[in-house]
C-alpha positions in Angstrom: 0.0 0.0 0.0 1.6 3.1 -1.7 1.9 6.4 0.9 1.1 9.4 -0.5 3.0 11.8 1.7 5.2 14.1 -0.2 6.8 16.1 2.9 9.3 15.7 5.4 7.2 12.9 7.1 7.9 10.9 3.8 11.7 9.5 4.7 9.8 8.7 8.0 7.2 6.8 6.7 9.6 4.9 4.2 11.5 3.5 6.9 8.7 2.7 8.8 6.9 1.0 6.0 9.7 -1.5 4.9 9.9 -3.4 8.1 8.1 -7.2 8.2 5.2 -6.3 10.3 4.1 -3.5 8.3 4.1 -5.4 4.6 1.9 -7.8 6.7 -0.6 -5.1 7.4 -0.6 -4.0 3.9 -1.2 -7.4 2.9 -4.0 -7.7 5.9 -5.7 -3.8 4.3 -5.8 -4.7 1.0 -8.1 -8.1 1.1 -10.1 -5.5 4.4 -10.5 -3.0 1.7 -11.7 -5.4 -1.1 -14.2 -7.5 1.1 -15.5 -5.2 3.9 -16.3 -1.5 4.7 -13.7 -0.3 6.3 -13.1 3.5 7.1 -11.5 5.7 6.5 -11.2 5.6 3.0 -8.3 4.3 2.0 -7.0 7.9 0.5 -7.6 9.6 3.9 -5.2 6.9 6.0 -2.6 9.6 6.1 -4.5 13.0 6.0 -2.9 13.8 9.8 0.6 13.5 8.2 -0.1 15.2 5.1 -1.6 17.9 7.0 0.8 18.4 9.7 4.6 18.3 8.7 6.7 16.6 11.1 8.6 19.8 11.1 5.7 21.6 12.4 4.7 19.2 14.9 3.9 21.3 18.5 1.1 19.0 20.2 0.5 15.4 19.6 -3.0 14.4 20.4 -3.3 10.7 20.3 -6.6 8.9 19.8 -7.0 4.8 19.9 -8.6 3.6 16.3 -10.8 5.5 14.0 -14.9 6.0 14.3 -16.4 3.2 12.7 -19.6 5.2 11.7 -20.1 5.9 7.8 -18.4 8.9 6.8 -17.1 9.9 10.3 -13.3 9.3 9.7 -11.1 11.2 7.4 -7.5 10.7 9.3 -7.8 12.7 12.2 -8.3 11.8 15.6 -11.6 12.9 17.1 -11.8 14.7 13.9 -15.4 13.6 11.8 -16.0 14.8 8.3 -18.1 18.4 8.2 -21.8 17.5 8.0 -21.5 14.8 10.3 -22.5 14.5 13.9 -20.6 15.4 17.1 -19.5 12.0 18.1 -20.3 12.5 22.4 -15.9 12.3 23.0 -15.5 15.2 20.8 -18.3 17.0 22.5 -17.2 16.5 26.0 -13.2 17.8 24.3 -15.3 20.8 23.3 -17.3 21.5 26.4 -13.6 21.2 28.1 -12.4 23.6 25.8 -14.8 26.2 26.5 -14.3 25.9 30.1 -10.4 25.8 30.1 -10.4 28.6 27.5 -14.0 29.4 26.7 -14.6 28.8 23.3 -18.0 28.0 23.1 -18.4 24.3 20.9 -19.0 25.2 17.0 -21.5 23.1 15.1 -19.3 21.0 13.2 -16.3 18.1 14.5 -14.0 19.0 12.0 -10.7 19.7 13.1 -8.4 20.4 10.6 -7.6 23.7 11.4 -6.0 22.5 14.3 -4.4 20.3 12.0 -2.3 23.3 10.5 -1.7 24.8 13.5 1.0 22.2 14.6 -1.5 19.8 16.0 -0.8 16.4 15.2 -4.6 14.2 15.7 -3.3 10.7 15.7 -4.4 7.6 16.2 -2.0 4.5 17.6 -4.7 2.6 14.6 -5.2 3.5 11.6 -8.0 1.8 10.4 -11.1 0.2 10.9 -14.4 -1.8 9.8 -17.0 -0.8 9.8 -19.6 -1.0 13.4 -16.2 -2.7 14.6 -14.5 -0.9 17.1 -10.8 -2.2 17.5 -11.5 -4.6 14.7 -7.9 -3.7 13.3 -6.1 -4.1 16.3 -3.2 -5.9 16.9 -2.4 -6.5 12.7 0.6 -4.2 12.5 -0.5 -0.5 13.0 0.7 -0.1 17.0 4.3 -1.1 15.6 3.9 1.4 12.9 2.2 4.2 15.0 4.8 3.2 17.7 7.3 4.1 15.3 6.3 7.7 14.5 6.1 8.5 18.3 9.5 7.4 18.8 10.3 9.9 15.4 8.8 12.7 17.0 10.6 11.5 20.3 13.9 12.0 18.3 13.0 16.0 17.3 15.0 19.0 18.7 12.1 21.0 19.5 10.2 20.4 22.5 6.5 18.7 21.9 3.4 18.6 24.1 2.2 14.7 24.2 -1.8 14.6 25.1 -2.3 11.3 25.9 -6.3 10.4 26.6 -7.2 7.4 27.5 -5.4 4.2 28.6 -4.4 2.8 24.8 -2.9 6.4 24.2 -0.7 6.2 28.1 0.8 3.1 26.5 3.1 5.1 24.2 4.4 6.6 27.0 7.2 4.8 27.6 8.4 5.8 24.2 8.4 9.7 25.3 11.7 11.0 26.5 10.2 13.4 29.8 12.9 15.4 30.1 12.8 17.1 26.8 9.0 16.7 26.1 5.5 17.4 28.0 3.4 14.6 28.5 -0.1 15.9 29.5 -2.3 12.5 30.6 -6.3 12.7 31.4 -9.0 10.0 31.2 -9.9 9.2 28.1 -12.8 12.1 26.8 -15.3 9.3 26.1 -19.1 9.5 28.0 -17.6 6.3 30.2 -15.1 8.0 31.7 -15.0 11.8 31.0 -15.9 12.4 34.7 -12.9 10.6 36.4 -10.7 13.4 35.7 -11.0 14.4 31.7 -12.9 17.1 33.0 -11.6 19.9 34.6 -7.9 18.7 33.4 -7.2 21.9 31.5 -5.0 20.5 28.5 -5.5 23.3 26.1 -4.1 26.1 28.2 -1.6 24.2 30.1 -0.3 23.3 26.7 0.3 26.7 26.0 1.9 27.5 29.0 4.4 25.5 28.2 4.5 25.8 24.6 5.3 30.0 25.3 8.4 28.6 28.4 9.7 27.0 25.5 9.8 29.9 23.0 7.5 28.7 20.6 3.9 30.2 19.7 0.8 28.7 21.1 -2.0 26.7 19.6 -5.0 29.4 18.7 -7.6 26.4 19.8 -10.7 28.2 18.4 -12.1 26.4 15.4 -13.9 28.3 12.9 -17.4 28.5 12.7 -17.9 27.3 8.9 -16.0 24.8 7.1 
């Protein structure tokens, strides 16, 4: 399965992409994409790399696997196409939003402005079938996502690591603490929002310490329109 990333996240993916476990996966997607629904579609896989260079990576937000509702994913986490419905994680990320920074939720779950502005909406799986949560677990993407984090890991600049949820905390150990900012919460999800998503302040706290490191802060207000 050919990537079609043309930036500095393309040496990257090359690498990644020539080991054992991910020509399995490839193998394992193409027969998934011929004989099921499986989101997203295959040509939004890489949107979050295409979209954010790993150059311009400030904040990593990382998600577990994709929504598995039609026309939900396009290769964001949390993200959903515009004219979709707020999945109930994304609205409980925007009512925290509005109290840590109070921007009041927009009508759409589209995220890709963040996207551009150094936010990097990642999932630790890539795909998924469709009404099958985790249905593509454990076929070769964690290798392959565990990869990029240990990429980013390698980068000069200081990152923020958002880590929601216990699938995301698992990368942890690949996160080198004492040149990056891990920020860890409950996952966002109606289940467990209240143990401590809530309240947990990750948008201005990251750019607290995005400004102690010299670099500009995320403008976290999404548009109203897409």
């Amino acid at each position: 399965m050919s990537i079609p990333v043309k930036n500095n996240w393309q040496s990257i993916l090359e690498e990644a992409t020539a080991t054992e476990s991910y020509q399995k996966l490839s193998e394992f997607l193409k027969v998934e994409y011929q004989t099921k629904t499986i989101y997203p579609e295959m040509r939004d896989i890489w949107t979050a790399f295409q979209l954010t260079d790993y150059e311009d990576v400030k904040v990593v937000i990382l998600g577990q696997d994709p929504y598995h509702g039609p026309r939900q994913a396009h290769g964001l986490s949390f993200s959903v196409q515009p004219g979709i419905k707020i999945p109930p994680s994304l609205r409980n990320i925007y009512k925290e939003l509005a109290d840590d920074l109070g921007h009041e939720a927009v009508q759409h779950g589209y995220l890709t402005s963040w996207a551009k502005e150094g936010v990097f909406l990642l999932n630790s799986v890539l795909t998924v079938r469709e009404g099958q949560a985790h249905s593509h677990r454990g076929q070769g993407w964690e290798e392959m996502t565990d990869f990029v984090i240990k990429s980013l890991n390698n980068r000069k600049e200081s990152i923020v690591f958002i880590l929601w949820g216990g699938a995301a905390q698992k990368k942890r150990a690949l996160i080198n603490e004492e040149k990056h900012f891990v920020l860890t919460a409950p996952h966002p999800s109606p289940l467990s929002s209240y143990r401590g998503f809530f309240g947990s302040k990750p948008f201005s706290t990251t750019n607290t310490y995005l400004k102690s490191t010299g670099q500009e802060p995320v403008n976290w207000k999404l548009p109203e329109e897409v």
